[in-house]
Structure formats: C-alpha cells, structure tokens
C-alpha positions in Angstrom: 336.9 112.6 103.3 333.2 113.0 103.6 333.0 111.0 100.6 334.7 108.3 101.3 332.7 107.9 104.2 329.3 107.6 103.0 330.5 104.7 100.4 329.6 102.0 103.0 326.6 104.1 104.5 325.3 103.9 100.7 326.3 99.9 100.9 324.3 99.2 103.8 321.0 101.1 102.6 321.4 99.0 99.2 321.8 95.7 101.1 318.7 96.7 103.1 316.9 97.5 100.1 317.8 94.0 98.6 317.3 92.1 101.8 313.8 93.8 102.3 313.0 93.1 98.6 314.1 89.4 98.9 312.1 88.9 102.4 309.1 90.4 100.0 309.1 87.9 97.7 309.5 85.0 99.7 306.8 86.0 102.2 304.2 86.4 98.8 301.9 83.5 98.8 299.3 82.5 96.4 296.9 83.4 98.7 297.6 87.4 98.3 297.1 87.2 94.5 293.0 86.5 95.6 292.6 87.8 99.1 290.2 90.4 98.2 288.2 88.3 95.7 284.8 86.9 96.4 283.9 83.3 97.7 282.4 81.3 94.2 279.3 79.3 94.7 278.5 76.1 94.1 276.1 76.8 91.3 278.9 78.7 89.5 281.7 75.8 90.2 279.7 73.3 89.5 281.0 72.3 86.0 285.0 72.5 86.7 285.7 69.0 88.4 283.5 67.5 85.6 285.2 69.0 83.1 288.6 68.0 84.7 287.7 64.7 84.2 286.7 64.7 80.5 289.9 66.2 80.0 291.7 63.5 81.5 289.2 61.1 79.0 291.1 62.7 76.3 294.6 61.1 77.8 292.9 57.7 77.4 293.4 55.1 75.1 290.1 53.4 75.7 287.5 55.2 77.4 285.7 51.6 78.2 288.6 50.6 79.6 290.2 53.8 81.5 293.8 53.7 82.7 292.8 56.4 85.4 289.6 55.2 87.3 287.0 58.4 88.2 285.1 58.0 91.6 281.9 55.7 91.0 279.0 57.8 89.4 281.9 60.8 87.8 283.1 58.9 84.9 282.4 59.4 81.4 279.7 57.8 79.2 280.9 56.2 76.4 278.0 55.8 74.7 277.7 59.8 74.4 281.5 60.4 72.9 280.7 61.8 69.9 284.4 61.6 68.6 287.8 61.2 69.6 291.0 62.8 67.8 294.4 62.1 68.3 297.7 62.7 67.4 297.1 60.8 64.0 294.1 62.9 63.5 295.4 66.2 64.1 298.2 65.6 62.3 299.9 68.1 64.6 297.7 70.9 63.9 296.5 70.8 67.2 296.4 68.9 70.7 294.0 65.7 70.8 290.1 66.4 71.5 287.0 64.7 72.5 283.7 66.2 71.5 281.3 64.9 74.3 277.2 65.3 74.5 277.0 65.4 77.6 272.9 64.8 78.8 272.6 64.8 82.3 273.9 68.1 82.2 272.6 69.6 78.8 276.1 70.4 77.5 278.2 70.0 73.9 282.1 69.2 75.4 284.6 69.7 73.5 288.2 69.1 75.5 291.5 69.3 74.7 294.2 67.8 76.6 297.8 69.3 78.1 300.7 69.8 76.5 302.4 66.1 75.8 306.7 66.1 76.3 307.2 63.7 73.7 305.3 65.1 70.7 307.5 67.9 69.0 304.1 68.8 67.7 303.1 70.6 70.6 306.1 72.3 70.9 305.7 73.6 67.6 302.7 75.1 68.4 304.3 76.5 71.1 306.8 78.0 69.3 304.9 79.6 67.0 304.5 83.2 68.5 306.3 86.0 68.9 304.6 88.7 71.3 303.4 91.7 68.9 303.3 89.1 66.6 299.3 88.2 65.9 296.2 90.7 66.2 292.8 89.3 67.2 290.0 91.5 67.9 291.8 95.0 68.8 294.6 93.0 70.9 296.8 90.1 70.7 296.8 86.4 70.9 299.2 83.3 70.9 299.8 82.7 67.4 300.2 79.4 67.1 297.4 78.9 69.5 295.3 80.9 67.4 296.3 78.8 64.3 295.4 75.3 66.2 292.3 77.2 67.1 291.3 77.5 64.1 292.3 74.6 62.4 289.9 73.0 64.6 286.8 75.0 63.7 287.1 74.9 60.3 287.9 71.0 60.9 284.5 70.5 63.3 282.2 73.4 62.0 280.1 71.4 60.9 279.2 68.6 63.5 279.6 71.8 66.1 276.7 73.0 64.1 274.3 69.7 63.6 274.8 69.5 67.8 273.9 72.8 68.4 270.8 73.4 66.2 269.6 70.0 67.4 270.3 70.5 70.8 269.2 74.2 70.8 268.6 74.3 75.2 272.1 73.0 75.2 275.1 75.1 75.7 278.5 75.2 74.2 281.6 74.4 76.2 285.4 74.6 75.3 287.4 73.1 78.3 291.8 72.8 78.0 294.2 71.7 80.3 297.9 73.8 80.3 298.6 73.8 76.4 294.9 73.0 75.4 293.8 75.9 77.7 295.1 78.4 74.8 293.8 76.3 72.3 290.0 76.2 74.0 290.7 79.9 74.9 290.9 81.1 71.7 288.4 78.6 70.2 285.9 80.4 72.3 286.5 83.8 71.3 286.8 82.5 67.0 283.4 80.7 67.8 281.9 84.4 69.2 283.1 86.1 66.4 281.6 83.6 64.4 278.5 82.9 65.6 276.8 82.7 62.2 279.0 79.9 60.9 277.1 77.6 63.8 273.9 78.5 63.4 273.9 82.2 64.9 274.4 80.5 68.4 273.7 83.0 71.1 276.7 84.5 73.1 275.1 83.0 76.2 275.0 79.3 75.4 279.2 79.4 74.7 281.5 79.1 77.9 285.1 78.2 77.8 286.6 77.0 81.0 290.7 77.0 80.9 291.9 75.0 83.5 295.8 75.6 84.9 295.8 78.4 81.6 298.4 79.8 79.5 298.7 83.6 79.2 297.2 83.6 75.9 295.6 87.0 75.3 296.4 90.5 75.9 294.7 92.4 79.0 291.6 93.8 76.6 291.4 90.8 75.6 291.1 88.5 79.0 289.0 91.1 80.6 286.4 91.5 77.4 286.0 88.0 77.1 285.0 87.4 80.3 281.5 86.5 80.2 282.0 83.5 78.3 285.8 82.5 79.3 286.9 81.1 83.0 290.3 80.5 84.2 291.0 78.2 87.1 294.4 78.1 88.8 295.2 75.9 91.6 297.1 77.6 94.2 300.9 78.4 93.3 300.4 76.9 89.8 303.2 79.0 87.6 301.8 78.9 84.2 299.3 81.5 85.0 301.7 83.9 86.5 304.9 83.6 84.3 304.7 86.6 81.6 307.2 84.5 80.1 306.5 83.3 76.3 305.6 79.7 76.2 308.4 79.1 74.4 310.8 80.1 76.3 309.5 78.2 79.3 309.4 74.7 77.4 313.2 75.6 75.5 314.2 76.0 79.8 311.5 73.3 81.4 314.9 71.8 82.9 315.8 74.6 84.3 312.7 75.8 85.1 313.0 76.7 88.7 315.9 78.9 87.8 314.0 80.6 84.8 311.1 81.2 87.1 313.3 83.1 89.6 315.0 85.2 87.3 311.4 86.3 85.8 310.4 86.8 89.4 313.0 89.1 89.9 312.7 90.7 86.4 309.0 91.5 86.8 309.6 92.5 90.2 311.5 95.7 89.0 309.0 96.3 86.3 306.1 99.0 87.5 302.5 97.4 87.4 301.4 100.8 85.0 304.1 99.9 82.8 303.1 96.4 82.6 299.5 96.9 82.3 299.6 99.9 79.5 301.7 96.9 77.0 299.6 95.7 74.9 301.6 93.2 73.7 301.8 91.5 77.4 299.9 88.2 77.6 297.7 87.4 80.6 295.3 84.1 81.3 292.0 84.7 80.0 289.0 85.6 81.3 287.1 85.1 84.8 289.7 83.7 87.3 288.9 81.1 89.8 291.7 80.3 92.5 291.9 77.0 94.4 293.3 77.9 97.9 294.4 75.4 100.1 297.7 76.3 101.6 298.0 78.9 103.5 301.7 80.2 104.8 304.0 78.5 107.1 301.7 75.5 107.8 302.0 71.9 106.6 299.9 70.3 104.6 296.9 70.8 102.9 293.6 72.8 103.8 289.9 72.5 102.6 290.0 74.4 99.4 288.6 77.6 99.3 287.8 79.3 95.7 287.8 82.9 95.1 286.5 84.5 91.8 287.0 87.7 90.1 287.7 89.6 86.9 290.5 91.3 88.1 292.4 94.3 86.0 295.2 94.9 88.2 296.7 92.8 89.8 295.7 89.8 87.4 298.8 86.8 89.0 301.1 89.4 88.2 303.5 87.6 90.8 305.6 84.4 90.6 304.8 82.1 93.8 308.5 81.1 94.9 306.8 77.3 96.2 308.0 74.0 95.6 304.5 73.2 94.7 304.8 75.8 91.6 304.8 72.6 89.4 302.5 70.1 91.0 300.1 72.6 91.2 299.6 72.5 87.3 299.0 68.6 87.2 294.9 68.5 85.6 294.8 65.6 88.3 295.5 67.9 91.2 293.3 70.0 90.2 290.6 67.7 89.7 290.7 66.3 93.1 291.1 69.6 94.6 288.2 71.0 92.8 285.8 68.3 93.4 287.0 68.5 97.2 285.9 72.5 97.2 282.6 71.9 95.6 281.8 69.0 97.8 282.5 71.5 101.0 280.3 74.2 99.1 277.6 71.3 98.5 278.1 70.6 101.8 277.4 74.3 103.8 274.2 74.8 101.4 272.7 71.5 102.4 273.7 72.4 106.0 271.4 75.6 105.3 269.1 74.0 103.9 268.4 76.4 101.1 264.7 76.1 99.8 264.5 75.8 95.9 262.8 78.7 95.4 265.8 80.6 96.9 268.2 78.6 95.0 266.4 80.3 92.4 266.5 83.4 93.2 270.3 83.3 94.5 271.0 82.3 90.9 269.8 85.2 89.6 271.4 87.3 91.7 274.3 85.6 91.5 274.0 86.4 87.2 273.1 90.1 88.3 276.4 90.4 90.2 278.7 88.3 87.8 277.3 91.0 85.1 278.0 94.1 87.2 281.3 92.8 88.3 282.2 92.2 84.2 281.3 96.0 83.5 283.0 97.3 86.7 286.1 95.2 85.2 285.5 96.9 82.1 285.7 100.2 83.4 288.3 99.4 85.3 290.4 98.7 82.0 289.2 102.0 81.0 290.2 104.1 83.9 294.1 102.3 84.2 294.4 103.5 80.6 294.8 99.6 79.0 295.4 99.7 75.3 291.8 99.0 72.9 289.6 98.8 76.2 286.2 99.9 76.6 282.6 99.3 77.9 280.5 96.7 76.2 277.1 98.4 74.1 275.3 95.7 75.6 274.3 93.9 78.7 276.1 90.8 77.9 279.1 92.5 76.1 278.6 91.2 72.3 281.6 93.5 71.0 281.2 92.8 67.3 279.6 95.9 66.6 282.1 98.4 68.4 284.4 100.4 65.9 287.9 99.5 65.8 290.8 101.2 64.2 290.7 100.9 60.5 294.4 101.2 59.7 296.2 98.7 57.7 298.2 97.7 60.3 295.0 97.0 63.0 292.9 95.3 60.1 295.5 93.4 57.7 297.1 91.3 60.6 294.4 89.7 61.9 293.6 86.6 59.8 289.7 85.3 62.5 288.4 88.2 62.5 284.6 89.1 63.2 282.1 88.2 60.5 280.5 91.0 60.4 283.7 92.9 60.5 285.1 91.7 57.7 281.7 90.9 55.5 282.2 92.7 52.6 285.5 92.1 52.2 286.0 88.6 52.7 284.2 85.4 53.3 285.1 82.5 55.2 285.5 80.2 52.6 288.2 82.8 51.0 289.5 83.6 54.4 290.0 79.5 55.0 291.7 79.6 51.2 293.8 82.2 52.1 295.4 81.0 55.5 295.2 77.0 54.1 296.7 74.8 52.1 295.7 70.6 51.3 298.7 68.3 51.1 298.3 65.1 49.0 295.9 63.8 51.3 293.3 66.4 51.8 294.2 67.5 55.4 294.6 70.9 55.8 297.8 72.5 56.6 298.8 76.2 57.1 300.7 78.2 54.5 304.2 78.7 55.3 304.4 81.8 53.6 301.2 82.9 55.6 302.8 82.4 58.8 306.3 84.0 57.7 304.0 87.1 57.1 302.1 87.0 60.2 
C-alpha cells in the first residue's frame, strides 16, 4: 500500500524536476555565456567592423560598382584588391576569397565569404568530416575545412609570400564569415606551422579573426591558438554554440529550430567534465569576443557591449532558445552591430580625453594582460584535465617545438603538420604530392583515396 502511494509523490518530484529544468533554459540568455568576461577596448576591436566589410566585398560581383553600399569613408579600395576568386576559381575546393593590401592600415586581407545555399560545393565541404576523423597538431579539426585550408595555401603560397617579404611591417590577416570562418581558422594555424614556407613570417604578424565561427577545432586546439585566432559572436548567434556537426545542421537547416532544441536538451543532460575531457568535441576557435545588445525581457535593441576572454569552461557551451538565434549570424548584422560598439568605445575615450602617451602605454598593458590571460587559459586547460593541453615554452606560445606523441596513430593521420615536425621525413612538395592530384587542366584536386583513408 505504501508503494502504491509514493507512485504519484515520485511523479510530482519528476515534473518539478522537468519544469525547473525547462524554466532554466528558457531563462539562459546570451548574456550569461559572457557575464564574467572583460570589457574589449577599442584598440583591440578596432579591426572587426572593417573586416566585416571586406568580407561582404567578397559577395560582390563588382567591387566598383557594389550592390551593398558601405558608409562613406568604410568602403573598399579597388585599386588595392590584389585578387578576387570565385566559384569558377576555386573550382569548389574552397569558398570564394579576396586577397586585399590594405594601406591605411598596414595589413595583407585575405577574406573568405559564408556559406552560399545554392552551391553543393560548400556543402561538400561541409560534409566532409566525421568527428575523430582528422588530427592536426595533437587535436582535431574539420576535415573538409582543413582540406579547403589547404588547398588554398598551397594555391596562394606564393603571392602570400612576395606580400609579406615586401611588406615586412605589415601583418597577416585571415578573416571568414560562418563557413569561411573554418576555412580562415584553420588557414591560420597551417600558416603557423608553416612559417618557413612564407618567408619565416613571425608568429606575431599572423591574426585570424572568425566572425559568427564554426566549431572547428577541438578544446587544445581553440585555447592554444589563441594568440593569433579571434572569434566574434553576436549575441544569440547558434553556430557558435551548437556542438552539432556542420553537417548535420545544413542536412536539418529546415528544421533547424527543432534540431537546435533537441541539441539543447541533449547537451543539457551531458556533464560539462564529460564534455570538456572529449577530445573529439569541436569548439569555435580561439579568443572570443561577444556582441551584447539584448538583454532579457526588454524590447529592442541596446548599445552593444563586447566582452572578451579565452574561456576553458564554459566556452558557449549553451544553446540560446531566441528567435534571433538565426539573424544573429547574418555578416551584415554583425557589421553594423560591431561598428556601433566601436563607435560607443571611440566615443567614451575621446570623452576622456586620453593623452597619446597613455594610449601608449594602455596598449601595452593591454598586450601584457591579453598574454597573461592566454597562459592563465592555458593552465586552465591543464588543471580541468583537457586532452593534449599544456603551457606554451614561450611568451608568445610558438608550440612547434613541444613533444607530441609519436605513435602511429598521433603522427600518421595528420596530413599539415608542423615543418619542423615532420622535416626529415617529409617535405612539402612530397606532402602536396601525396594529398594531391591535377585533373586535365592543371587544377589541383584532392585524392579520393586520401580522403577515404583519412
């Protein structure tokens, strides 16, 4: 009788226990994902609404004659595009680029654009990947990001090169949008394990900035790159924070809201330790900068606020359930939303009236602090127990030095590997060989039986 009587005592705690978790979930905002971040300066944000826009360039037919007008003194020079690829050019390899000299600013741009719905192209990229599947570096990447990656090295090496030894104060920057963020992602880190091939370019001119990215890279991975590679999500943008595979997200984009809350509910149940000690689990690379500008149960939207950090735990672990989850990702959005947040930043330092010297001087402090945060993130990685992490021998983390495991199964599945790692038994010339083949016009086109193995 007794136990027939706790049956619905047991029903109401479980209903609790669902209602509780469901009241949760829909009270988590994109704000709690950065809450405890620091405020980025202007100095730091400077180059993400610029690079927006020379990402959108890449979406135009004629630059001279722009379909999407920038604000009066933004827009591109066209007298300064070094190149253009599209669709034709790639032939599918990988999404269409610019490569930009940008002079007012002393930078070599080279941007990708987002994923396009009409070309199957891109989704074959996308689809090329299993998790588990492709090692880079001690973790894992996207494969067929990886492969784009470096079909476009090998394919620019050598202008990359010419630009950089004659510009030698210039730095090196990779910026993406959504599907191109993977591909500028792991660009960066092929380019840092390669340095020699472009004229031993120093660690410190390369940057990366992945705008609205995919979850490319395995935790090591984002947090040991993070010197040279920045993220920026806009608010409740779901790319970042869906653990999903890419390819599973593009076979459902119809169903997308209903994918997104089953994968809510999914990584809901899963244990943060559990998730963070798989190495096999993909996260967005890098330093992450959040565009806030909602805040909950208020209308409307708010003057942006951006938070940076190079978090461990806790990295947009959790699906935003928003009807904004998708307009959020648009590289337009995200443009105006930037340049709004680093006009408001502009704004409060000419309020204070900063003397230059000080500017100065706040810069350097600023480096001092981005570095101690990187190797408190490193540790970090160390104490939660992730997979392959560690502390970087030097003060600006240049890992290809550090020992690895040399068993077949760590060394014989990564095809980009360091050069120094793998001088001795391989070149790049053979390794290019190896993972290419030429079709009947010269292009270069991946071995099939290379990516079966992979």
């Amino acid at each position: 009788m007794s136990i027939l009587c706790g049956f619905p005592l047991l029903e109401c705690v479980y209903c609790l226990a669902c209602a509780r978790w469901a009241w949760k979930r829909c009270l988590h905002t994109a704000g709690h994902d950065s809450d405890t971040w620091g405020l980025a300066t202007a100095e730091e944000f400077e180059p993400v609404p610029r690079l927006c826009r020379y990402i959108l360039a890449v979406y135009e037919d004629d630059i001279r004659q722009p379909l999407w007008e920038p604000p009066e003194g933004y827009g591109i020079n066209p007298d300064w595009l070094v190149l253009k690829k599209s669709y034709e050019n790639t032939q599918g390899q990988a999404p269409p680029y610019i490569l930009y000299l940008d002079h007012d600013h002393m930078d070599i741009v080279l941007a990708f654009r987002g994923l396009n719905l009409a070309k199957e192209s891109d989704y074959a990229v996308l689809l090329d990947n299993k998790l588990g599947k492709r090692k880079f570096d001690g973790g894992y990447v996207h494969n067929g990001l990886l492969n784009a990656a470096g079909w476009v090295l090998h394919t620019e090496r050598e202008v990359l090169k010419d630009l950089v030894l004659k510009y030698p104060h210039y730095t090196l920057t990779f910026a993406g949008h959504s599907l191109g963020s993977g591909v500028a992602a792991l660009l960066t880190m092929l380019v840092v394990q390669n340095r020699d091939k472009l004229g031993d370019t120093d660690r410190r001119r390369i940057r990366c900035y992945a705008i609205a990215p995919a979850r490319c890279v395995s935790l090591n991975l984002a947090v040991r790159y993070a010197d040279v590679i920045n993220s920026v999500v806009l608010q409740d943008d779901f790319l970042p924070r869906t653990a999903t595979p890419l390819e599973d997200i593009f076979k459902s984009l119809f169903c997308l809201p209903c994918l997104l809350c089953l994968r809510c509910m999914r990584d809901t149940c899963i244990p943060e330790e559990k998730m963070i000690k798989d190495p096999r689990r993909l996260y967005a690379p890098g330093r992450l900068y959040h565009i806030v500008e909602r805040k909950p149960f208020k209308m409307g939207r708010f003057p942006p606020v951006v938070r940076t950090a190079v978090p461990v735990d806790g990295r947009f672990e959790h699906i935003v359930l928003s009807c904004n989850a998708t307009s959020d990702h648009a590289i337009i959005w995200i443009e105006r939303e930037a340049q709004r947040a680093l006009d408001i930043m502009l704004e409060k330092d000419h309020i204070m009236e900063i003397p230059a010297k000080q500017r100065m001087e706040r810069q350097e402090t600023l480096a001092k602090e981005k570095s101690e945060e990187y190797r408190a993130a490193l540790q970090r990685a160390v104490k939660l127990a992730v997979p392959h992490a560690y502390a970087p021998p030097s003060q600006y983390g240049t890992f290809d030095d550090e020992p690895w495991d040399n068993s077949p199964e760590s060394s014989g599945e990564s095809s980009f590997g360091s050069s120094r790692k793998t001088r001795g038994k391989e070149t790049w010339d053979e390794l290019i060989d190896r993972i290419f083949d030429k079709d009947e016009s010269g292009h270069l086109v991946f071995k099939m039986s290379h990516s079966r193995d992979d």
